[in-house]
LOVORO-62002 format. One record per residue (C-alpha): residue number from 0; chain; y, x, z. Coordinates in nm, 3 decimals, always signed. Example, Ala and Ser with C-alpha at 12.3 -4.5 7.8 and 13.67 -1.06 7.14 Angstrom:
BEGIN
<0; 'A'; <-0.450; +1.230; +0.780>>
<1; 'A'; <-0.106; +1.367; +0.714>>
//
This chain:
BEGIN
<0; 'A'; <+2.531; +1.706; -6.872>>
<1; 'A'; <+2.404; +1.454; -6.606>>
<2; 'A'; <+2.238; +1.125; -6.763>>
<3; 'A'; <+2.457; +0.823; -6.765>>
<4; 'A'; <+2.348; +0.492; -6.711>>
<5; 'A'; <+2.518; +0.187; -6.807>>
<6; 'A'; <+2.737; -0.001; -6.594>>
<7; 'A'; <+2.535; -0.317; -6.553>>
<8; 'A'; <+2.159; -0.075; -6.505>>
<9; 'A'; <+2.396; +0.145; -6.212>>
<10; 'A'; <+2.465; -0.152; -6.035>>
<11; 'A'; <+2.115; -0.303; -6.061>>
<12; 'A'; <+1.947; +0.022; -5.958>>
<13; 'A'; <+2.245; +0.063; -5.652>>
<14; 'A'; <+2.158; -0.288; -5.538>>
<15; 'A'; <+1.756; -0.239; -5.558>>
<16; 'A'; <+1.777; +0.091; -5.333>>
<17; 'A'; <+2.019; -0.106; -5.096>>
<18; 'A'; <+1.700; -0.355; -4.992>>
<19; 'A'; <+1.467; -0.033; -4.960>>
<20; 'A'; <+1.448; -0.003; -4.559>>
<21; 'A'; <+1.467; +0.380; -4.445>>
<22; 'A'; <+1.093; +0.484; -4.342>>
<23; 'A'; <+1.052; +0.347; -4.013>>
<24; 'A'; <+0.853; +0.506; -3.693>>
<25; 'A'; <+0.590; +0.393; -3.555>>
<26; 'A'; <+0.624; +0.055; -3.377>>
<27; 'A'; <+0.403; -0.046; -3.048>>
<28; 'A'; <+0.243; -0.367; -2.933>>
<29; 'A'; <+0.283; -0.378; -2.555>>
<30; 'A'; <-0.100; -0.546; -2.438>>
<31; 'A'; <+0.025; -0.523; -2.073>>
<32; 'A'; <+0.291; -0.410; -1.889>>
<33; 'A'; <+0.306; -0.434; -1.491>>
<34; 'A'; <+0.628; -0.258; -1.338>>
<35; 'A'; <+0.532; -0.398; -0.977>>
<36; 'A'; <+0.906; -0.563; -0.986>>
<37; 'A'; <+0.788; -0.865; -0.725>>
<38; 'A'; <+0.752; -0.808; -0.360>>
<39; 'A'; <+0.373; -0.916; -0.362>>
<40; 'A'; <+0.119; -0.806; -0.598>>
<41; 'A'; <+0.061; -1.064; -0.927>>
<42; 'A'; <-0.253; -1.230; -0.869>>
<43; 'A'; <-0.218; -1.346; -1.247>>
<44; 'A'; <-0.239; -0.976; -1.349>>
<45; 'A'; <-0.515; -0.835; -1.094>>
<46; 'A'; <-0.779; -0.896; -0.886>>
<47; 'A'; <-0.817; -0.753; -0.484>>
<48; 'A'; <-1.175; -0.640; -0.409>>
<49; 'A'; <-1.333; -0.666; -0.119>>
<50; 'A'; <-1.613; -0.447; -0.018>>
<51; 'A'; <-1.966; -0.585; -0.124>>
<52; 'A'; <-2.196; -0.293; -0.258>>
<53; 'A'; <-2.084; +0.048; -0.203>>
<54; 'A'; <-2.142; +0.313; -0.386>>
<55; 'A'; <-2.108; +0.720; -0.396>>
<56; 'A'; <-2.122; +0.755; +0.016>>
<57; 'A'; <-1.747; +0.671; +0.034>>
<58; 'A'; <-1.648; +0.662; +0.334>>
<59; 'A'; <-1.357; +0.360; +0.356>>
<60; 'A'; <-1.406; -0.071; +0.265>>
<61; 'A'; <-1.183; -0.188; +0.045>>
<62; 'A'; <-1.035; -0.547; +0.187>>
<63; 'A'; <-0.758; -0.738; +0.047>>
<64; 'A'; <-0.470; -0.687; +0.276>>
<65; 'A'; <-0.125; -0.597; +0.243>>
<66; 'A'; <-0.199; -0.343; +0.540>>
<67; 'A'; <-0.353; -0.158; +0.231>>
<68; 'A'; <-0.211; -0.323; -0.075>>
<69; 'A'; <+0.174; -0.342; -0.047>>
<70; 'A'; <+0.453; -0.408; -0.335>>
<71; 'A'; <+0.817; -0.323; -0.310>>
<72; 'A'; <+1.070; -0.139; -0.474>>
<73; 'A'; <+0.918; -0.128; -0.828>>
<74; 'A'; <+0.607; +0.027; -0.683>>
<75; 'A'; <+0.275; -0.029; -0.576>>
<76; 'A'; <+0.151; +0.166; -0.292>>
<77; 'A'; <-0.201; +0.193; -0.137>>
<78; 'A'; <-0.187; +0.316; +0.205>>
<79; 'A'; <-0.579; +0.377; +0.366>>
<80; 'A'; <-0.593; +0.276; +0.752>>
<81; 'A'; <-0.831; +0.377; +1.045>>
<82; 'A'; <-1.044; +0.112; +1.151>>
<83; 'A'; <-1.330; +0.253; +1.389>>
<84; 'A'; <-1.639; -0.006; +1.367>>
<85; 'A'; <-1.483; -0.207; +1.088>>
<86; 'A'; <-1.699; -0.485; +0.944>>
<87; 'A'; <-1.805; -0.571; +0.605>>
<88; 'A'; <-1.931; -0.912; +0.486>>
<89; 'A'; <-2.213; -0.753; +0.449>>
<90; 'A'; <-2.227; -0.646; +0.813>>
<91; 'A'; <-2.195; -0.271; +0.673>>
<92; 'A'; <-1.970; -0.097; +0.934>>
<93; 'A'; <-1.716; +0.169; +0.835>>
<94; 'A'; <-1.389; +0.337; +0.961>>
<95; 'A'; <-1.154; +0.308; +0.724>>
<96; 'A'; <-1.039; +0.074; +0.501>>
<97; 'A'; <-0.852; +0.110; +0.174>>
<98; 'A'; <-0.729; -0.079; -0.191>>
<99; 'A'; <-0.868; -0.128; -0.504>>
<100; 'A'; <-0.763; -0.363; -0.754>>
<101; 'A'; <-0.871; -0.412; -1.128>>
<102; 'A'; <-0.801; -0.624; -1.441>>
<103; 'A'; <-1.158; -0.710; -1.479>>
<104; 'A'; <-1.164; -1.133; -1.660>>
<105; 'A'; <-0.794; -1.122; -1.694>>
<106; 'A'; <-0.682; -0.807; -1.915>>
<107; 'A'; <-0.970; -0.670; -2.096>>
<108; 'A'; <-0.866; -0.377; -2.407>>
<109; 'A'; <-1.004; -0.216; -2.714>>
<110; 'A'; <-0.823; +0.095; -2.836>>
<111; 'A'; <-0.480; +0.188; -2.765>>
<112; 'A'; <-0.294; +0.418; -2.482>>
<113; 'A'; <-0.365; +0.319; -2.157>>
<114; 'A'; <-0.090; +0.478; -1.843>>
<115; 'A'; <-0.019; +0.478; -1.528>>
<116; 'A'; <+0.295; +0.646; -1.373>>
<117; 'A'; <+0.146; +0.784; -1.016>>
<118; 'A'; <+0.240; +1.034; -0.694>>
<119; 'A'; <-0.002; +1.116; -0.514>>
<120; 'A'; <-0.106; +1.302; -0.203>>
<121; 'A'; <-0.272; +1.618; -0.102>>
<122; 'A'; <-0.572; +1.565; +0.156>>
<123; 'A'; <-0.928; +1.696; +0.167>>
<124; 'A'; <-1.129; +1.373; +0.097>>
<125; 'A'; <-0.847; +1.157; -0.116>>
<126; 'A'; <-0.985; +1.012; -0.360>>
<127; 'A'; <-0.756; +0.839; -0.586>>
<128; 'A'; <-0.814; +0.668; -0.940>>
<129; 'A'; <-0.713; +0.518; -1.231>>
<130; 'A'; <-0.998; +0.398; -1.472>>
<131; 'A'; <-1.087; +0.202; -1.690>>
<132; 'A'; <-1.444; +0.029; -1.713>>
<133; 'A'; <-1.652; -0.171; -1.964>>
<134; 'A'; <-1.826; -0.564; -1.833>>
<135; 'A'; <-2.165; -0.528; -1.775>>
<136; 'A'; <-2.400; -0.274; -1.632>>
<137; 'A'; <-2.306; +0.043; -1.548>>
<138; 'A'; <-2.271; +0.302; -1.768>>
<139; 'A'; <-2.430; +0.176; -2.038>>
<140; 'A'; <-2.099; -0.003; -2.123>>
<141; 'A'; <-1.916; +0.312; -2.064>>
<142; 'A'; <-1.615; +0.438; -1.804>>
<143; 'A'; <-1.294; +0.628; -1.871>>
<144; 'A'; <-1.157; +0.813; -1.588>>
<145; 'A'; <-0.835; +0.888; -1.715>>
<146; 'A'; <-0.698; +0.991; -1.331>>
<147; 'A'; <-0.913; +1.148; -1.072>>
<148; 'A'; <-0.796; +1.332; -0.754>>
<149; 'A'; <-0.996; +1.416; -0.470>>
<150; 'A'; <-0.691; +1.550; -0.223>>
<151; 'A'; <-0.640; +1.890; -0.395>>
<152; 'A'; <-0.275; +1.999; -0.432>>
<153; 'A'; <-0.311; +2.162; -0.761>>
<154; 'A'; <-0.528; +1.968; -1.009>>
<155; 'A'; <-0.618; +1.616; -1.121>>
<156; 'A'; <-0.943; +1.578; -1.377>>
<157; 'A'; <-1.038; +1.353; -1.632>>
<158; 'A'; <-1.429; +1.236; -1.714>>
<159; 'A'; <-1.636; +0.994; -1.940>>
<160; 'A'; <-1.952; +0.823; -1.799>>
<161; 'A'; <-2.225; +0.679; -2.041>>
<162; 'A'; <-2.596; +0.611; -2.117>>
<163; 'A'; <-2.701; +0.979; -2.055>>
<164; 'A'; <-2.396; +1.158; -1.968>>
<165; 'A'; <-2.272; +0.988; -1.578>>
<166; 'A'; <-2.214; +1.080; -1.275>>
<167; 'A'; <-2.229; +1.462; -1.268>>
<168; 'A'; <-2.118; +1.420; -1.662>>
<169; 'A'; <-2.099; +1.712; -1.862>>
<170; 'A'; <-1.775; +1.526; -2.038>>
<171; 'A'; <-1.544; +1.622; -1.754>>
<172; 'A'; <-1.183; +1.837; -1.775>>
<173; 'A'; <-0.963; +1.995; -1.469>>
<174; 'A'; <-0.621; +2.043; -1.520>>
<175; 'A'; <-0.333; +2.211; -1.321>>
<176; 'A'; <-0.098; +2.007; -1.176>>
<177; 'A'; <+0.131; +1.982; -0.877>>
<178; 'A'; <-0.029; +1.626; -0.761>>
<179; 'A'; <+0.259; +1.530; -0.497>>
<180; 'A'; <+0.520; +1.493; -0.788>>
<181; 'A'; <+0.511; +1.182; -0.994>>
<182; 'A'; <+0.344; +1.208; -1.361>>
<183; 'A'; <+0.250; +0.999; -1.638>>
<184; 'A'; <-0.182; +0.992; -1.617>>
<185; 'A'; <-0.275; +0.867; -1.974>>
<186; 'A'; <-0.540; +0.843; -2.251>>
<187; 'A'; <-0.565; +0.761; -2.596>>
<188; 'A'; <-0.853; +0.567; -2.731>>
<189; 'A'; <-0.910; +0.491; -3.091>>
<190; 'A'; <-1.250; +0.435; -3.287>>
<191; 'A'; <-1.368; +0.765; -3.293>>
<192; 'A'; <-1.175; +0.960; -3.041>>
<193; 'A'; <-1.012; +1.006; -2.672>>
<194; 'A'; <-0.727; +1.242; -2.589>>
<195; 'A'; <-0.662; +1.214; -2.243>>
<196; 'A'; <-0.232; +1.365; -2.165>>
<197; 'A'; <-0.060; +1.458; -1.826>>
<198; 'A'; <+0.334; +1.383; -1.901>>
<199; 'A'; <+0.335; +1.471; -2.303>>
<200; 'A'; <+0.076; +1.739; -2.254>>
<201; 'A'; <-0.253; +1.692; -2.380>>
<202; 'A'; <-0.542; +1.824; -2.133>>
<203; 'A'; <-0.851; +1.719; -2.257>>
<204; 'A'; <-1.010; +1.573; -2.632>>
<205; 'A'; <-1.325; +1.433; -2.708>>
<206; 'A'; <-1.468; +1.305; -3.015>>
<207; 'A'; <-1.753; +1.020; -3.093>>
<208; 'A'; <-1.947; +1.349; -3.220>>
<209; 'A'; <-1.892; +1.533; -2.895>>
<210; 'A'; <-1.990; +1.201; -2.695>>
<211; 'A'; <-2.330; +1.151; -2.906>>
<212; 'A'; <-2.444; +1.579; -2.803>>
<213; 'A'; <-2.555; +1.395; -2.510>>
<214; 'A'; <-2.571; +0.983; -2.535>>
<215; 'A'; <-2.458; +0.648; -2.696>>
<216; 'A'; <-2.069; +0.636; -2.806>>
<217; 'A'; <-1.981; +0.365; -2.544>>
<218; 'A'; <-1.631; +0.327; -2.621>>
<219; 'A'; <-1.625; +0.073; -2.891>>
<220; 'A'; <-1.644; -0.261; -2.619>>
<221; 'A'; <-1.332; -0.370; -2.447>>
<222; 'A'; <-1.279; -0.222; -2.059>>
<223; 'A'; <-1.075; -0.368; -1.807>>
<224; 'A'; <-0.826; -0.126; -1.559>>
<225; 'A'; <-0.900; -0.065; -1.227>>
<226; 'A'; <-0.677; +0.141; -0.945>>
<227; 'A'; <-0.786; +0.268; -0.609>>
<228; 'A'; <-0.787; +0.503; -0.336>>
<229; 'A'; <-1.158; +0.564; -0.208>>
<230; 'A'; <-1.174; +0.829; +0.128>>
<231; 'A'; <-1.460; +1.091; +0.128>>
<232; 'A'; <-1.830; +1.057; -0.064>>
<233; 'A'; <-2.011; +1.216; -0.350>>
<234; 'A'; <-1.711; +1.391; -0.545>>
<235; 'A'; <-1.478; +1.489; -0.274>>
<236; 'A'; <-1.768; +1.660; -0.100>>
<237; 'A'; <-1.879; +1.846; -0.404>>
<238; 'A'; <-1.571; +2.012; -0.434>>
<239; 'A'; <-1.478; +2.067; -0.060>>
<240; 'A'; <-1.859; +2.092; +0.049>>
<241; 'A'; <-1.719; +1.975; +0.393>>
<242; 'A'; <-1.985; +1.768; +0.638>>
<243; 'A'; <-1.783; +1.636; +0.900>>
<244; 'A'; <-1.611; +1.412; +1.083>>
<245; 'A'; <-1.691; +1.274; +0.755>>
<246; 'A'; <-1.893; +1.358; +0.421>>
<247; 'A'; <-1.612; +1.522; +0.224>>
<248; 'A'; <-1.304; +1.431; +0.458>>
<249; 'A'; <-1.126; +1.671; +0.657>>
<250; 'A'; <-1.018; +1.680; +0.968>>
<251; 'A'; <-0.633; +1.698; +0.878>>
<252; 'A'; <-0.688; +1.386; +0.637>>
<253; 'A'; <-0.864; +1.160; +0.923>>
<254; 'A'; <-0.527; +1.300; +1.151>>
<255; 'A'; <-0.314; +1.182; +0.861>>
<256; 'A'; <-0.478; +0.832; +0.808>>
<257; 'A'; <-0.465; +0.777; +1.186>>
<258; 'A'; <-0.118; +0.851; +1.178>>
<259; 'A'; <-0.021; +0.614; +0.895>>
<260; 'A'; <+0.103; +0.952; +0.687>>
<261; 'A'; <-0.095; +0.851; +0.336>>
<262; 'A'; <-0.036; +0.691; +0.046>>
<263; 'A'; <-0.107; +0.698; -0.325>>
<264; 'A'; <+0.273; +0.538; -0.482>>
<265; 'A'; <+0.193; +0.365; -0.871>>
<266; 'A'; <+0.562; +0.311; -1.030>>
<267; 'A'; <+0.429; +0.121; -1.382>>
<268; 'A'; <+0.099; +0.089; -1.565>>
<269; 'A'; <+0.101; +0.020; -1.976>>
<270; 'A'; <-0.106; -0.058; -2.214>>
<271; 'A'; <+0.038; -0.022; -2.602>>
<272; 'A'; <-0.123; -0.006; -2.942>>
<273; 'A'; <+0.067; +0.148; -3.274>>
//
């Protein structure tokens, strides 16, 4: 026969369980949120860089402009223009100029999942990114490339740069993608571990232990995000091997830029922590 309780011990015991909550998900902490909403880019947020030292042979100077850098409709786009003879600062001369903005002294992160809602562009020589990058000197305070594209159609990759594993880094992962359709880029950083996700699917994981086969862990420091659309130089022409009009820019993509036919569209970018 089933036990029964007293009256007075049933009611107590119904009126305990009645203050235990049901096991609750998850929650997040949003650290930043920018859903381009405005109709100019939030200064508070980001910071425009202009071309001082380049780096990689790229081919393009980034100048703050909203020729380049342009907000409306919920989105960010960064549109790359022709510039024959254009003029640095510096008195460096280039012919095209292009965006880049980062976080760097106003949003700086330690662990969580950082993402970035993007469509991008086919074009041999595009060379799209979103990163994110530790203060100080390079790479000893470590960089997470958790978006790369260099104007292929069908894959984006996904790299980590530190003291003894940068610039042609062993820690480095293609994956399969049809680039001109919008997709969530996105990693997840704890203490010990990255897993780096297209959408839901995971692409690529690496652990402290994998990291330390060939350098320092350098992801323990707080990074700041950067986005950007570089033309041509070092990567680009390692894939596409192609010399002119420009190292690692075709042809078809200099017709394109000319013709005001390119542009890398961001829709959000997020930063949460569980």
């Amino acid at each position: 026969m089933p036990t029964r309780f007293p009256r007075s011990l049933g009611a107590s015991l119904l009126a305990s369980l009645a203050l235990v909550s049901p096991r609750q998900a998850p929650q997040h902490k949003t650290l930043f949120a920018e859903e381009f909403s405005g109709t100019t880019l939030d200064r508070s947020k980001w910071n425009v860089i202009v071309t001082g030292r380049t780096v990689n042979n790229e081919q393009q100077a980034y100048i703050d402009s909203t020729d380049v850098l342009s907000v409306g409709g919920g989105t960010l786009t960064i549109r790359p223009h022709f510039r024959a003879g254009f003029r640095t600062p510096e008195g460096k001369r280039f012919d095209f100029v292009s965006g880049r903005i980062d976080t760097r002294n106003k949003f700086d992160f330690a662990y969580g999942t950082a993402a970035a809602r993007m469509k991008l562009q086919p074009g041999a020589g595009l060379w799209p990114a979103f990163w994110a990058l530790g203060n100080g000197r390079w790479p000893d305070t470590g960089e997470i490339d958790v978006m790369e594209n260099v104007g292929e159609s069908g894959w984006t990759s996904v790299a980590l740069h530190g003291p003894g594993y940068f610039g042609d880094t062993p820690l480095v992962k293609r994956a399969p993608i049809d680039v001109a359709d919008w997709h969530v880029y996105s990693v997840e950083w704890t203490a010990d571990l990255l897993i780096f996700r297209i959408d839901d699917r995971e692409i690529y994981r690496v652990t402290k232990a994998d990291v330390e086969k060939h350098g320092r862990w350098a992801f323990d420091n707080p990074k700041h995000l950067l986005l950007n659309l570089a033309l041509g130089g070092v990567y680009p022409h390692g894939v596409n091997k192609i010399e002119k009009p420009y190292p690692g820019i075709s042809d078809a993509t200099v017709d394109a830029i000319k013709n005001d036919k390119v542009a890398i569209v961001v829709d959000w970018v997020r930063v949460v922590q569980n």
